[in-house]
N, C-alpha and C positions, 0 to 999 in steps of 0.2 A: 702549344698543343699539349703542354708536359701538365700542364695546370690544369687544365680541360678533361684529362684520364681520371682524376683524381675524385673519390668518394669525397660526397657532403652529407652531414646526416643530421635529421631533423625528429627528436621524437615524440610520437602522437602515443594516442592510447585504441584498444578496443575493447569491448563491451561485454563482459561474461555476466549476464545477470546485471547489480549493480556494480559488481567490481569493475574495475577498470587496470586492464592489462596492459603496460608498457608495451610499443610498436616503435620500433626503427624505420624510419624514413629515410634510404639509402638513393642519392641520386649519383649518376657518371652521366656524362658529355663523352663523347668518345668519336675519333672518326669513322667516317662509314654515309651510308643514305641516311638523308634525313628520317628520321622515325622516332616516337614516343611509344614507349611501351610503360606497361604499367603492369608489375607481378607479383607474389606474394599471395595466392586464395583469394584476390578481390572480388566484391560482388558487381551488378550493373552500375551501380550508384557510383563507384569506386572507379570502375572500369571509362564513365562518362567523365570523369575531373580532368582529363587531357583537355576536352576541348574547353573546361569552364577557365581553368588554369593560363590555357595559352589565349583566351582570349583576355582575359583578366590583365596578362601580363602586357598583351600588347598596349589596357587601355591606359597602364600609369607609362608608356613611354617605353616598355622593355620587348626587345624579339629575340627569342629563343634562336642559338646561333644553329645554321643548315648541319647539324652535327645526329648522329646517334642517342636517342636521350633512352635510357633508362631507367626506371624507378621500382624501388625492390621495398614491399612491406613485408619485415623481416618479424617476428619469427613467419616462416611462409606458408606452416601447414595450420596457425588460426585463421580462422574466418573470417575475411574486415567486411564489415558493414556501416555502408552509410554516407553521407554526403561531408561528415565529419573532416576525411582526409583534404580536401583542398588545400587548405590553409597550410598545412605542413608541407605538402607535397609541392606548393607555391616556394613558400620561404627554402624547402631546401635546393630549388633550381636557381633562386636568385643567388644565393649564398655560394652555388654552384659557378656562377657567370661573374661573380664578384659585386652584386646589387647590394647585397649586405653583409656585414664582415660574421665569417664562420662562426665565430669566437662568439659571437654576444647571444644567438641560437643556442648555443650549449648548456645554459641553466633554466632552459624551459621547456615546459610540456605545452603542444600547438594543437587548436583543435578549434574548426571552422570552416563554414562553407564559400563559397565565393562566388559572386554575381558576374555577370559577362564587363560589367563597368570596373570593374576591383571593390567593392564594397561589399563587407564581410556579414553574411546573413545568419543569426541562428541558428543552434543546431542541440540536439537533444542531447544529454549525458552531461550537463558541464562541469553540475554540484561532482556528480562519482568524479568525474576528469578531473576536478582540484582538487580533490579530496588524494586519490590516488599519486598526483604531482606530488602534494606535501609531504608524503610518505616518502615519496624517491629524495626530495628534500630540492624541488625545482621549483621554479615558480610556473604560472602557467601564462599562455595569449589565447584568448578567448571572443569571439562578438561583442559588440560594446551592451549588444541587449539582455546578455549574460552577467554580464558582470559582477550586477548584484547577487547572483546565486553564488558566482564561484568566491564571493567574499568572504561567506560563512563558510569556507573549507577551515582558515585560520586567518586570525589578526594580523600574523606577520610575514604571511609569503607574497612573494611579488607578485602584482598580475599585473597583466596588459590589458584592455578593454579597446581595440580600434574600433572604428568605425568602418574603415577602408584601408587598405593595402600604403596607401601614399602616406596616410597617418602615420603605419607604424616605421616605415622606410626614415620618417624624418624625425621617429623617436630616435631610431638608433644613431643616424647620424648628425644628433644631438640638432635639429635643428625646431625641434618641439618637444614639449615633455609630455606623455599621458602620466595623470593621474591614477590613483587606485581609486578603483570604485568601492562601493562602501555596501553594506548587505542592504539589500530590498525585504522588506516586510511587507505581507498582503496586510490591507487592515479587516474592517468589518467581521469582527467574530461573531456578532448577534447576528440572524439572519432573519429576527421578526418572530418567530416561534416560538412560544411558550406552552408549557403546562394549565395553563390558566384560562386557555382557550378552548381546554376541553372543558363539558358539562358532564357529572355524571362520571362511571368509570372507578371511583374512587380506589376497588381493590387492585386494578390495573396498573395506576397509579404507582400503588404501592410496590408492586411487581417491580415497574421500571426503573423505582430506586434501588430496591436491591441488587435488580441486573446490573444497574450503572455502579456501584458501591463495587461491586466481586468482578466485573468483567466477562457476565456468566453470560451464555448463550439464551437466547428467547425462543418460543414459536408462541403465538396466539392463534386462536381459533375461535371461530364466532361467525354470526351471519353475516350477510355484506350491509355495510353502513353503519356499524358499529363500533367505528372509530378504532380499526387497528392498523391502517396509513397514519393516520395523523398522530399516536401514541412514538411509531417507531421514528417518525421524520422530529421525533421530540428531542428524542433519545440526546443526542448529541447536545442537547442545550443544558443539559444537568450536566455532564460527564467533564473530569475537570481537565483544562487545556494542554495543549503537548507539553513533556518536557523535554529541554534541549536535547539530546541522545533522540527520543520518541522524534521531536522537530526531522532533526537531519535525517534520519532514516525512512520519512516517508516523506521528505524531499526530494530523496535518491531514486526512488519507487516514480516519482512523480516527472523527474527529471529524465530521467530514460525512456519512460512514454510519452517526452514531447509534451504534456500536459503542467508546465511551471511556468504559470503565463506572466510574461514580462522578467523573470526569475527572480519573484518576488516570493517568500517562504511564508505557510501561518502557522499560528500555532491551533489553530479550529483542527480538533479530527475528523479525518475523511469519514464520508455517508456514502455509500455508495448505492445504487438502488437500478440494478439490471433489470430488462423485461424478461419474462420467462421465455420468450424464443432465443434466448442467449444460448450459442452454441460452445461446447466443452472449453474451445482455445479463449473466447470470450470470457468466459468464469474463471476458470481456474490459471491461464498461460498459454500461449503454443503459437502458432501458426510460423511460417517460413523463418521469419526471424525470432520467436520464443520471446516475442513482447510479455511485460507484465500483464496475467488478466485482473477482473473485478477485486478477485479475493485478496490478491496482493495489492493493489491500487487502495483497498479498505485497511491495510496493514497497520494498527495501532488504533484502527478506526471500528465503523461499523458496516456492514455488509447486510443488507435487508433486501428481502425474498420473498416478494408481495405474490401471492396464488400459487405458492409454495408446489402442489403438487399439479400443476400447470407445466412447471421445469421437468424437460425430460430423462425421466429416472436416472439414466448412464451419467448425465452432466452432474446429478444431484449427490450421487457417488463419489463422486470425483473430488469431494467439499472433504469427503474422511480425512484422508489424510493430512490436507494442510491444517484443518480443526486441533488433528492432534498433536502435526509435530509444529507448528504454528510458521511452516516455511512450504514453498511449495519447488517441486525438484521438475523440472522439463527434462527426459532425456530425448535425445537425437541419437542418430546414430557415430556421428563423430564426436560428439562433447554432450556434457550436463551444464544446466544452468539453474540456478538457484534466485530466487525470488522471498525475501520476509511475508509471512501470510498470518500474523499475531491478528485475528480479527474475534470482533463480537459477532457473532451470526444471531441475527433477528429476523425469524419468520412468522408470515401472516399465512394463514388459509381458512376458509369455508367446510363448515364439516362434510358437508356430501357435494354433488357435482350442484345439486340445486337450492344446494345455500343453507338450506333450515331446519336441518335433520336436528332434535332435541329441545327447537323452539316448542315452547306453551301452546296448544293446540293445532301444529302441523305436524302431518304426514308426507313423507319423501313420496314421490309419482311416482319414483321407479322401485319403490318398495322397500324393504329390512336392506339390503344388498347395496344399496346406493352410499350408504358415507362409509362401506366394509371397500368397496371397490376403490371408491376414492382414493378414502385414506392409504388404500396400501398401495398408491404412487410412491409415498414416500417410504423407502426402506427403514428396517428396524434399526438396523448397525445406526444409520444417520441419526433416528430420532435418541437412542442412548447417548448420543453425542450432544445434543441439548439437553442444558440442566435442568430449564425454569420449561415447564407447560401448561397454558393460564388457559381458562374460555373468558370471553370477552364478549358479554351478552347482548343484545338491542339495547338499544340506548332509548327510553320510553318520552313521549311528550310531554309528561312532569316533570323529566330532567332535565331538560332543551330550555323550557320554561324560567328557570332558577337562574338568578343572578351568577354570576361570573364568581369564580371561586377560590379565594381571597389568597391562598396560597400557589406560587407561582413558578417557575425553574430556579430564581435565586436563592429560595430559600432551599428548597429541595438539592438542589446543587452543592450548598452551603455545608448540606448532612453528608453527603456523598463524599465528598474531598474531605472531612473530618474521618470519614471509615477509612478513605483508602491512606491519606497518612496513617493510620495505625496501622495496617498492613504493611504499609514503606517500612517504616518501623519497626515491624516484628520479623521482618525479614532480613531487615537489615542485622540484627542484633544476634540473628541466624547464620550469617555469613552467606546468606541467598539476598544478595542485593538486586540481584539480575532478574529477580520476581516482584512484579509490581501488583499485582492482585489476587486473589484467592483462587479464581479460575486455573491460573498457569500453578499452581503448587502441585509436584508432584507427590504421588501416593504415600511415599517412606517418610517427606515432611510433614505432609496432612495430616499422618496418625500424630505428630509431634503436636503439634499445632489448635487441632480437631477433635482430641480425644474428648466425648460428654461425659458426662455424667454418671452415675449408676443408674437412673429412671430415663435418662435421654436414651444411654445404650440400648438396653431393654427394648425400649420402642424401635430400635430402626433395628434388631435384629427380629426382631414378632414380623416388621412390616418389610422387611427382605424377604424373607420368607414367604407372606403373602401375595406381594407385588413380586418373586420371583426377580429380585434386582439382578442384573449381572453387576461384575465385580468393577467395573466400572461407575455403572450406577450409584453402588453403592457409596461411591466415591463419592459421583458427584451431590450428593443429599449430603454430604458431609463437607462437602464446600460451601456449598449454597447455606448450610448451617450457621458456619462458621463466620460468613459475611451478615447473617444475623442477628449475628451476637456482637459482632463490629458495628455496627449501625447502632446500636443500644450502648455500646461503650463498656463490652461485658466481656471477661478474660474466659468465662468457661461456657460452654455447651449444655443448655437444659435440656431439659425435656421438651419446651413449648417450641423451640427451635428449629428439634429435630421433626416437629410435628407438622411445622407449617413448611419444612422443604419437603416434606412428604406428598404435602396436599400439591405441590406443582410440579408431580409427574402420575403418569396414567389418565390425561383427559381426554386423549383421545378413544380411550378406549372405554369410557362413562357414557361419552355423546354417542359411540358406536351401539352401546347396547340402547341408550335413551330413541332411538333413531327405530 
C-alpha cells in the first residue's frame, strides 16, 4: 500500500502559440473509494481522457486497481488543451501500477491520443512538442503517424513512434525494438501553374517579379476577368523555396492547426486564399482556443484577398498590425499567444461595386459616387501598408488570340532568387541576417542601403510632396526602389527607379477620378 501513495510523473507539454510549455503529469493510487479525478485547469477534451485511458488500458490486459486515482497537470493555473494528454496520463498510471518501470519515462516528453482499443491516434503540435523536448534535452513518444514531423526537431534525440500502447510496453521491456523514424517530406512543389499561361498582361507580369524579388505587398484593380486570380495563384511559382529556418517555422504554424498531413513537411510557400465572409478569428487568430488564423498559416508565405473590399472593414483592419510587426499577438484575459505572421499580402479588387468604373467607353449606373463608395471599404492606414498598386486592364481578344508566351515562371523565377541572394547578402555583410528581403528592412537600415542618387532624391522629394506620402510611404517607394535596382544587379538608386516605384502608388485614386 506504501508503493501505491507514491507520486509517478510523466512529462507532456502545452501549447502557447507555437511554443511548447513543459507540463508535469503527476499520478498517486491512494486508498479511499474508487475514483479518477483529473486537475490542473483542464479542458473537456482533457477532462474526457479518464474514460479513453481506462478503457484503453483495460484493452492491452491492464485494470486500474479499486483505489483513489488522481491526476494533477502541474503547473495548475495553465490552460491544458486537447486530446494530447492521454498518452502521458496513460504511461504515468502504468508506471504508477508497476506496467512500466518509472525510470525509463524520465528522459521523455509524451504526447498522444488514445483509442478505446490502445492504439495511439494523432494529434496536433508534435513538430513545436520535439522541438521544445530537445531543448529540455529529452527525447520524445509520439503517434507512429507523426513521427516523421517530430524527426526534423533534430538528427539525434530519441524518439518513439508506436503504433499502440502494447508496442511501446514491449519496447521497454526489451521485448521489441521501435525504430527512429526518419523526417517525411511532402513532394510535388510544382502544382501545374505557370506564368506562361497568362496571354497578355505583360506590365503585370513585370509587377509580380518585382513583388516576388522584395517580398513587397500587392493590390490589383481592374475589371472582372482580367486575370487578377490567376496572376496571384502564380505568385508562388517564381518565389524561391523555403529555407530550412523558413521550413520549420511554418511547419510549426501548420502543426498546431492540425493541418501537417501525414507529417510530412514542404518546402512550397504557403498560398493561402480566404473568402471574403471570413470572420476576424478566421483571418487574423482567435476563437476559444486562439488557433492560428489565415495570416499566420500564410507566414513566410502568401496571403491573397480576392474582392478585397468585399471583406468586412473591422476584419480588413485587423491585417495592420501583423503587416507590420510581421507576428500576430491574441490576448485573452488570462494569457497572450503569439503566432509568426511574416506574409506577402496580395490583393485583387474591382474599381466600383459594378466592375468598370475607368474602362474605355463605360459609365458607372450609379454615377461619379460608385468606385468613391467602393473604394473607401478599404481604409487608408491599410492601403499605406501596400507598397506596389498596379490597374490590371481587360484583357482584349488580340491578346487571347496570340500564341503562348515563351517566357515562363522558371526563367522569371530564375531573376527572382538571383535579386533576393543579393539582398541575403547585403544583409548579411550588415549584421541583419535575420532580414531576408527588402520588404522587412527597417527605416534607419534603408536610408543605409536605399539612399539615391542626386536626380533620384529630387524626384521622390517633388513627388512626396505631391502625392502627400506619409512617412511611411515614403519608405515604402524606397524599398520597392531598391528591389529595382536588385533585379538589374545595380548597387545605387537612379532616378528611373525611383520613378517607376512611384508609378505603383495612387491608382486608386486615378480610376476614382477616371470613374
Amino acid at each position: 500500500m506504501g508503493a501505491l501513495n507514491m507520486v509517478s510523473r510523466v512529462t507532456t507539454v502545452a501549447f502557447e502559440g507555437i511554443e511548447a510549455r513543459a507540463v508535469d503529469v503527476q499520478v498517486q493510487i491512494s486508498p479511499g473509494l474508487p475514483a479518477f479525478a483529473i486537475v490542473g485547469l483542464a479542458d473537456k477534451a482533457v477532462a474526457e481522457s479518464r474514460e479513453r485511458v481506462r478503457a484503453a488500458l483495460t484493452a492491452v490486459g491492464l485494470a486500474l486497481p479499486p483505489k483513489r486515482i488522481t491526476v494533477n497537470l502541474a503547473p495548475a493555473d495553465l490552460p491544458k488543451e486537447g486530446s494530447h494528454y492521454d498518452l502521458p496520463i496513460a504511461l504515468a498510471l502504468m508506471a504508477a501500477i508497476g506496467a512500466v518501470p518509472a525510470d525509463a519515462l524520465d528522459g521523455y516528453v509524451v504526447i498522444g491520443e488514445l483509442a478505446l482499443d490502445g492504439s495511439i491516434f494523432d494529434v496536433s503540435g508534435v513538430l513545436p512538442a520535439a522541438i521544445g523536448a530537445n531543448a529540455l534535452e529529452r527525447g520524445l513518444i509520439c503517434p507512429a503517424g507523426c513521427g516523421g514531423e517530430a524527426a526534423w526537431a533534430s538528427a539525434d534525440m530519441d524518439i518513439l513512434a508506436p503504433k499502440n500502447l502494447i508496442s511501446l510496453v514491449n519496447h521497454f521491456s526489451g521485448a521489441q525494438v521501435l525504430g527512429r523514424p526518419q523526417p517525411a517530406m511532402r513532394g510535388g512543389f510544382q502544382d501545374g501553374l505557370d506564368l506562361a499561361d497568362i496571354k497578355g498582361q505583360e506590365s503585370a507580369k513585370r509587377v509580380l517579379e518585382v513583388v516576388a524579388a522584395g517580398g513587397h505587398n500587392l493590390l490589383m484593380v481592374g475589371p472582372p476577368g482580367a486575370g487578377k486570380s490567376m496572376l496571384a495563384a502564380r505568385l508562388p511559382s517564381i518565389l524561391p523555396p523555403l529555407g530550412p529556418a523558413e521550413m520549420l517555422e511554418v511547419s510549426m504554424v501548420r502543426s498546431v492547426a492540425g493541418m501537417l498531413a501525414g507529417g510530412a513537411i514542404s518546402q512550397r510557400r504557403p498560398f493561402r486564399n480566404p473568402h471574403h465572409s471570413a470572420s476576424m478569428a478566421a483571418l487574423v487568430g482567435g476563437g476559444a482556443k486562439a488557433r492560428p488564423g489565415e495570416v499566420s498559416l500564410a507566414h513566410n508565405g502568401v496571403l491573397f484577398l480576392d474582392e478585397l473590399p468585399e471583406f468586412n472593414p473591422q476584419v480588413l483592419d485587423s491585417l495592420r498590425q501583423p503587416l507590420e510587426a510581421g507576428e500576430t499577438v491574441i490576448a485573452r484575459a488570462n494569457h497572450r499567444v503569439r503566432y509568426p505572421s511574416r506574409i506577402q499580402l496580395v490583393a485583387a479588387m474591382n474599381p466600383c461595386r459594378c466592375g468598370m468604373a475607368g474602362q474605355p467607353g463605360h459609365s458607372c449606373r450609379r454615377g461619379e459616387r460608385c468606385a468613391a463608395d467602393y473604394q473607401a471599404r478599404v481604409s487608408g492606414p491599410l492601403l499605406d501598408r501596400i507598397d506596389i498598386q498596379i490597374e490590371v486592364p481587360a484583357v482584349s481578344a488580340a491578346d487571347l488570340s496570340l500564341p503562348a508566351p515563351a517566357e515562363g515562371s522558371a526563367e522569371v523565377a530564375a531573376r527572382v532568387a538571383r535579386a533576393r541572394e543579393i539582398q541575403a547578402a547585403r544583409f548579411a555583410d550588415m549584421g541583419a541576417g535575420d532580414i531576408r528581403t527588402n520588404s522587412q528592412c527597417a527605416p534607419p537600415l534603408l536610408e543605409r542601403i536605399a539612399a539615391p542618387d542626386s536626380a533620384g532624391g529630387a524626384l521622390l522629394r517633388e513627388a512626396a510632396e505631391a502625392l502627400r506620402l506619409s512617412a511611411r510611404g515614403y519608405h515604402r517607394v524606397l524599398r520597392v526602389a531598391r528591389t529595382l535596382a536588385d533585379l538589374e544587379g545595380r548597387q545605387s538608386i537612379a532616378r528611373i527607379h525611383i520613378a517607376e516605384a512611384l508609378s505603383y502608388r495612387g491608382v486608386l485614386a486615378a480610376l476614382s477620378a477616371a470613374a
